[in-house]
N, C-alpha and C positions, 0 to 999 in steps of 0.2 A: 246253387243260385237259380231262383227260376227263371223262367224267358221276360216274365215283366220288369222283373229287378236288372237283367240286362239291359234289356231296352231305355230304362232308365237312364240307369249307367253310361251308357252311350252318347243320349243326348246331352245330360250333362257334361261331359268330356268336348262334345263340339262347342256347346256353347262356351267353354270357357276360353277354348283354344282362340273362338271368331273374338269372345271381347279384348284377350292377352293382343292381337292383333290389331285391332279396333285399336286401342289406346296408345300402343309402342307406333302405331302410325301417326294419329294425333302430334304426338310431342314428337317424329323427325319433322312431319309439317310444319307444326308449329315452331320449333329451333330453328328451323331452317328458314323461317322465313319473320325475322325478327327487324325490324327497323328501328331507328334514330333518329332523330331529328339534328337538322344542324344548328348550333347555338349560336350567338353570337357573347360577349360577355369579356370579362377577366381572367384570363389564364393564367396559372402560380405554377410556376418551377420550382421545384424544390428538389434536394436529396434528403432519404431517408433512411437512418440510422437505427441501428439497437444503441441503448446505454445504461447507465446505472447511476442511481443516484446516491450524491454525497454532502455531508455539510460544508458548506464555503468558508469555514474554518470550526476549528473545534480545541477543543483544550485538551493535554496529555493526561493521563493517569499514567505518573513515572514510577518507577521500581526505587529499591532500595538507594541510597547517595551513592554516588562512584566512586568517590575519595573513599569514602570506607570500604568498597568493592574490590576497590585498586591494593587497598592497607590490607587485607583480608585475603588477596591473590584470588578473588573469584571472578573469572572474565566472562563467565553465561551463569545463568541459570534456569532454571524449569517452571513452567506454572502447572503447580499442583493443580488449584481445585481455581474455577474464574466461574462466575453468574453468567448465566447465559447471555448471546447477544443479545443485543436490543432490549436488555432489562432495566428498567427506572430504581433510579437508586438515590437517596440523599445526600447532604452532604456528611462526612464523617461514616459513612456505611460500607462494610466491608464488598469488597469487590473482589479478591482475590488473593490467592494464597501460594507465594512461592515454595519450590524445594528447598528444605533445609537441612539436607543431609550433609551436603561440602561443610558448610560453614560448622554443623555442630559437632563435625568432625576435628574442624580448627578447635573448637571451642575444648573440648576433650583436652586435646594433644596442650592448648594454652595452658588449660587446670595442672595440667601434669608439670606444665614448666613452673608454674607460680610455687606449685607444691614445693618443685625441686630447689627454687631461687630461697625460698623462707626455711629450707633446712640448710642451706650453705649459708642461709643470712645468719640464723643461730650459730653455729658450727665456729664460725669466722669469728662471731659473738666471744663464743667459748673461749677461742684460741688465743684472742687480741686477750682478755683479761687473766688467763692464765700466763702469756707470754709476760705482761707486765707486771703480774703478780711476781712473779717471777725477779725478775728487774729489780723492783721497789725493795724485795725483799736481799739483794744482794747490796744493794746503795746502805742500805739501814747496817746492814753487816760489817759494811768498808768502813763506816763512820767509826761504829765501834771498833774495828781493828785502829783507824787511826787514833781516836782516842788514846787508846792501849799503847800504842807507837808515841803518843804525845807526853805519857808517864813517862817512860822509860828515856824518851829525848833529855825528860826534865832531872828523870833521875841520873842519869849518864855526866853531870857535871862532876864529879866526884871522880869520877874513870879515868884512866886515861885519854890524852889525845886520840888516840887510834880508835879507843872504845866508842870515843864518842862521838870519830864520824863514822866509824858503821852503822851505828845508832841511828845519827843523822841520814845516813843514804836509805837504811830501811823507810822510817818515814816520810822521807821524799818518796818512793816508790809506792806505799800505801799511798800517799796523797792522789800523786798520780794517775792511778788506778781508780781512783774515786771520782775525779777529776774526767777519765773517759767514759765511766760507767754513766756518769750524768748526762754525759753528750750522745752517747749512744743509746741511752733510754728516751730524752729527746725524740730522736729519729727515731725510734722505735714504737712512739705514740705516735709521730706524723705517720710513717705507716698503716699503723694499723687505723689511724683514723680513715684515711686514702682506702686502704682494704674495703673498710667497712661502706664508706660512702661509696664504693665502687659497687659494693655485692647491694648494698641499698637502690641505688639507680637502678640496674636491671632489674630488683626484685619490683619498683615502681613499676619501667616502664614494662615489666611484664603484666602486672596487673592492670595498669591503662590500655593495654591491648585486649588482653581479657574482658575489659570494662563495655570497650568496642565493640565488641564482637556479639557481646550479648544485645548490646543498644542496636546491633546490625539486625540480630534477629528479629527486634521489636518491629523493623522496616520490612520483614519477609511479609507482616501480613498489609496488603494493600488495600486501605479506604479510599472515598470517593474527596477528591478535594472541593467541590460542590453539586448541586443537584444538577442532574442531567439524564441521559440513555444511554449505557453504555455499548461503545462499540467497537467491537474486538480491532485489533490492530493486522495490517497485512504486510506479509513480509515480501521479499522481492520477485516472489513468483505469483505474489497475488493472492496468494492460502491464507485466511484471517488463521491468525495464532491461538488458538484454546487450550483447552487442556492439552499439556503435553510438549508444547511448542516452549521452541529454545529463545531469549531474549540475552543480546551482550550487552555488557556496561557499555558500551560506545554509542550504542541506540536506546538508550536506558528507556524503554516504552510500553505498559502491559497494553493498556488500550486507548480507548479516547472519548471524551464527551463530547459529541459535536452540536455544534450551535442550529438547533433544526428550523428556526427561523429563516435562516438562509442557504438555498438547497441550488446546488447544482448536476448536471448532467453530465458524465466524462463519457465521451462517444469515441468512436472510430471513422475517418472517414478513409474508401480506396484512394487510392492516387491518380486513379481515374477521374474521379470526381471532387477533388479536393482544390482542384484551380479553381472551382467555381464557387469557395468558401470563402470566407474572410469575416473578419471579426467586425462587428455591430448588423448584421443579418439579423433580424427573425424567425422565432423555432415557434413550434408548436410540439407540445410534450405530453405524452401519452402514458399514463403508469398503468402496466401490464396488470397489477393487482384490483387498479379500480379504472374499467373499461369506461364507464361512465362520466368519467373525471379527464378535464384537459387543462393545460396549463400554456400559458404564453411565455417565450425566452427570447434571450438574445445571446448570441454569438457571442462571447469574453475572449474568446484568447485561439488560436490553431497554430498547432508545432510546426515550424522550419522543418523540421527535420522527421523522415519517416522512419517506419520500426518495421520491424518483420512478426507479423502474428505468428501466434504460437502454434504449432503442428500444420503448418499453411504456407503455402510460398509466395503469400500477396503483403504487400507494402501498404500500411496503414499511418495516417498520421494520428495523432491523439486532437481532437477540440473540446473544449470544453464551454457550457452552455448554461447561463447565469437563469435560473428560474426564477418568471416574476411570481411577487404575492408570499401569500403562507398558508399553509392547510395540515393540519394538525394530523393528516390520515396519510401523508410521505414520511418512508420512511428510508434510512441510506440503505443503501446497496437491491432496493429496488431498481427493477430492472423497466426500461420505460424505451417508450418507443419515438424518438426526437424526425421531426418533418424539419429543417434547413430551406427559409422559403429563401434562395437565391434569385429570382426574377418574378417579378410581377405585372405581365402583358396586359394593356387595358383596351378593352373594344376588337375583341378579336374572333376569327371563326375557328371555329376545334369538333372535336367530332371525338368519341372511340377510339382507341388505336387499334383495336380488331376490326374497324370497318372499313380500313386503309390497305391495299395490295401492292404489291410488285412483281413484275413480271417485265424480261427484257429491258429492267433500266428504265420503266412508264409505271408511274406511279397514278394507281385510279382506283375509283370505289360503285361497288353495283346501287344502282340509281332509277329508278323509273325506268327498268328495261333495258338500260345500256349502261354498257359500262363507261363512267366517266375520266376522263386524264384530269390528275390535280396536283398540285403544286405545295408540298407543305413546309411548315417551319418546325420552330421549337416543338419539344415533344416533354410531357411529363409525365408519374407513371403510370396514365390510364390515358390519357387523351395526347391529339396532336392537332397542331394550328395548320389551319386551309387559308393560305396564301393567296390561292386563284383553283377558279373548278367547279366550283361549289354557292352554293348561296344561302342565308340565312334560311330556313324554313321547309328545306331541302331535306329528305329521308334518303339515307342511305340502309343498304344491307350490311349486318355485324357480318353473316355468316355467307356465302355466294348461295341464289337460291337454286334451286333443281335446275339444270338446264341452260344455267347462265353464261356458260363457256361457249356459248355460241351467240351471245349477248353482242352490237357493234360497238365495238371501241370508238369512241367522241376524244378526237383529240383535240388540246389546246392550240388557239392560231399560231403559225408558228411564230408571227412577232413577240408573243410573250412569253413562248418558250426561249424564244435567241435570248430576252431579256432579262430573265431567269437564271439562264445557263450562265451570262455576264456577270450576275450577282452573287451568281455560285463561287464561281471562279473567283472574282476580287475576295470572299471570304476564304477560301483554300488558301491565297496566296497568302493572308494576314496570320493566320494559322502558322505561329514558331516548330519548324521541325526541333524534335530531340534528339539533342547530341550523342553523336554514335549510332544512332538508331536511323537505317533507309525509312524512307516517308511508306507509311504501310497504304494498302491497297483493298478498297472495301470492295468485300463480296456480295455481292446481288443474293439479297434475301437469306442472309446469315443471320437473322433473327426470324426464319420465319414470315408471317405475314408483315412484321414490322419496316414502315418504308424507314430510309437513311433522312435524316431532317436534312431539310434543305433553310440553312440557318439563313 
């Protein structure tokens, strides 16, 4: 490289270094010395939620009848194959496809008993008409024996006495005998009738089971009962059920069509902040998929009773948040972002929360060269209300500017400090301790820049 291409080289390297300098100067100057004006106006408290959207009621798409599930000894079964979530579907349109391996296992093992009932139904067939053949054919025979015995009775008058009741006693005994055979062929049809209509019944209600069983199959494949969107169903950990997912007869449910006309928010609120809830508030609702889109709500309903989140050690209650209107581009289980306006302050002064400080318990903000003592109230999550301190039209600094630590502190007279301090106090003491819990003790600038509102 020659001496001139150094020389180049060189200059270029300073200039670039003086402009990387020049500019990273610029913007600490500039950040650093950023002001605000003080507003005066309506202040909105709110808390602010994630949540997820759902229909405000929806219709089931139920699995096969329970009665026949129950008849059938099947207490779960599997979805094979389900249309994806969120698919539009008519009425009468297949939606889903259960396992039907249990059942067509039943279904087998039934064929084999009906099989087995229609050869013991012949068989019994066989028997009952051979055993009576039988029978009939010994009645016919006694007749004729008596008959033959009623000759000989007749011929026997010529014989002696003696002859002619032996004669006489054989014939009574033929009679006899003919006489039981009739009453025991009798029972012997009632039997085999009883036989037969016994092995008939089973062979029915086996085949009525059988009958079932195939009609259960026809229920494995699941259509749409009207037109709607379908949406998978969630089981108690909250995992929608798809392919693969286990459904019992007790919760007979594959999924759902829900009513999307009418959509609400299920949120979480801390328990921090949940005393400051309560049902007919105003939300404003945000869905994460369309930034551009807001919706207006109201408060429906906040649980009594708090939950423990999942893999978290904080106490959440459930609210839920009735969205007004309809818009055809929400969909359930959108995830949306709900504002809870709980108070709404009119004609008040507010400022930045980053333009707020503490130090030693004196809350003040850098101001035309001095630093000022002020007095604040409610705080929401960007700004804070100036009680006393301050004045409409007033600029304060977000950021302390170079040098301002040696700025004089302007303190409030102290009558409206003692006045202050009154008003503090009478609110502490209305403040319900919780039970079990010592009354906690706030640390001086445990947020950072953030002063403690002075409610």
């Amino acid at each position: 490289m020659n001496r001139k291409n150094r020389i180049i080289l060189s200059i270029s390297l300073i200039i670039l270094v003086i402009l990387i300098w020049f500019f990273s100067s610029s913007t600490i100057e500039t950040s650093s010395t950023i002001t605000v004006e003080v507003k005066r106006g309506t202040f909105v408290i709110d808390v602010t939620t994630t949540g997820e959207l759902e229909a405000r009621s929806s219709e089931d798409i139920k699995g096969p009848n329970p009665n026949a599930l129950r008849n059938a000894r099947i207490h779960r079964y599997m979805i094979e194959d389900i249309v994806p979530d969120g698919t539009v579907v008519d009425s009468g349109q297949w939606v889903a496809t259960l396992d039907r391996s249990d059942l067509q296992n039943k279904i087998t093992d039934q064929e084999l008993e009906v099989e087995k009932l229609e050869t013991q139904f012949v068989k019994t067939q066989l028997d009952t008409t051979l055993t009576l053949r039988a029978t009939r054919d010994e009645l016919i025979n006694l007749k004729f024996t008596l008959e033959e015995k009623q000759i000989v009775v007749d011929q026997s008058i010529y014989e002696p006495p003696a002859t002619q009741r032996q004669v006489k006693i054989d014939f009574d005994k033929t009679q006899r005998a003919l006489d039981q055979n009739i009453e025991n062929y009798t029972i012997k049809h009632q039997k085999a009738e009883a036989d037969m209509r016994e092995v008939a019944t089973n062979l029915q209600k086996a085949r009525r089971e059988l009958n079932e069983y195939h009609e259960l199959k026809k229920e494995f494949i699941i259509t749409a009962p009207k037109s709607g969107m379908v949406n998978y169903k969630r089981d108690w950990s909250g995992k929608k059920q798809g392919v693969g997912a286990q459904v019992s007869m007790w919760e007979n449910v594959v999924a759902t069509l829900p009513n999307l006309s009418a959509m609400n928010s299920r949120t979480y609120v801390n328990e921090i902040d949940i005393s400051r809830v309560r049902a007919g508030q105003k939300s404003v609702i945000e869905v994460d998929a369309f930034p551009d889109k807001s919706f207006t709500g109201m408060v429906f309903e906040v649980a009594n009773m708090g939950e423990q989140m999942r893999n978290s050690n904080a106490k959440v209650f459930e609210v839920m948040i009735n969205i007004d209107g309809y818009d055809s581009v929400i969909r359930p289980s959108m995830t949306t972002k709900n504002s809870i306006i709980t108070e709404v302050i009119d004609s008040v002064l507010f400022v930045p929360i980053e333009g707020v400080n503490v130090i030693d318990s004196i809350t003040f903000v850098y101001s035309s060269g001095r630093r000022k003592q002020v007095f604040t109230g409610k705080t929401n999550e960007t700004g804070i209300i100036i009680n006393e301190g301050l004045e409409e039209g007033d600029d304060i600094y977000l950021i302390p500017p170079e040098g301002s630590e040696n700025w004089t502190l302007e303190l409030l007279d102290s009558s409206i400090v003692e006045k202050y301090k009154v008003e503090q106090l009478k609110i502490e003491e209305k403040k319900p301790e919780k039970p079990g819990k010592p009354p906690s003790k706030k640390m001086k600038g445990q947020r950072g820049n953030r002063p403690p509102a002075n409610n």
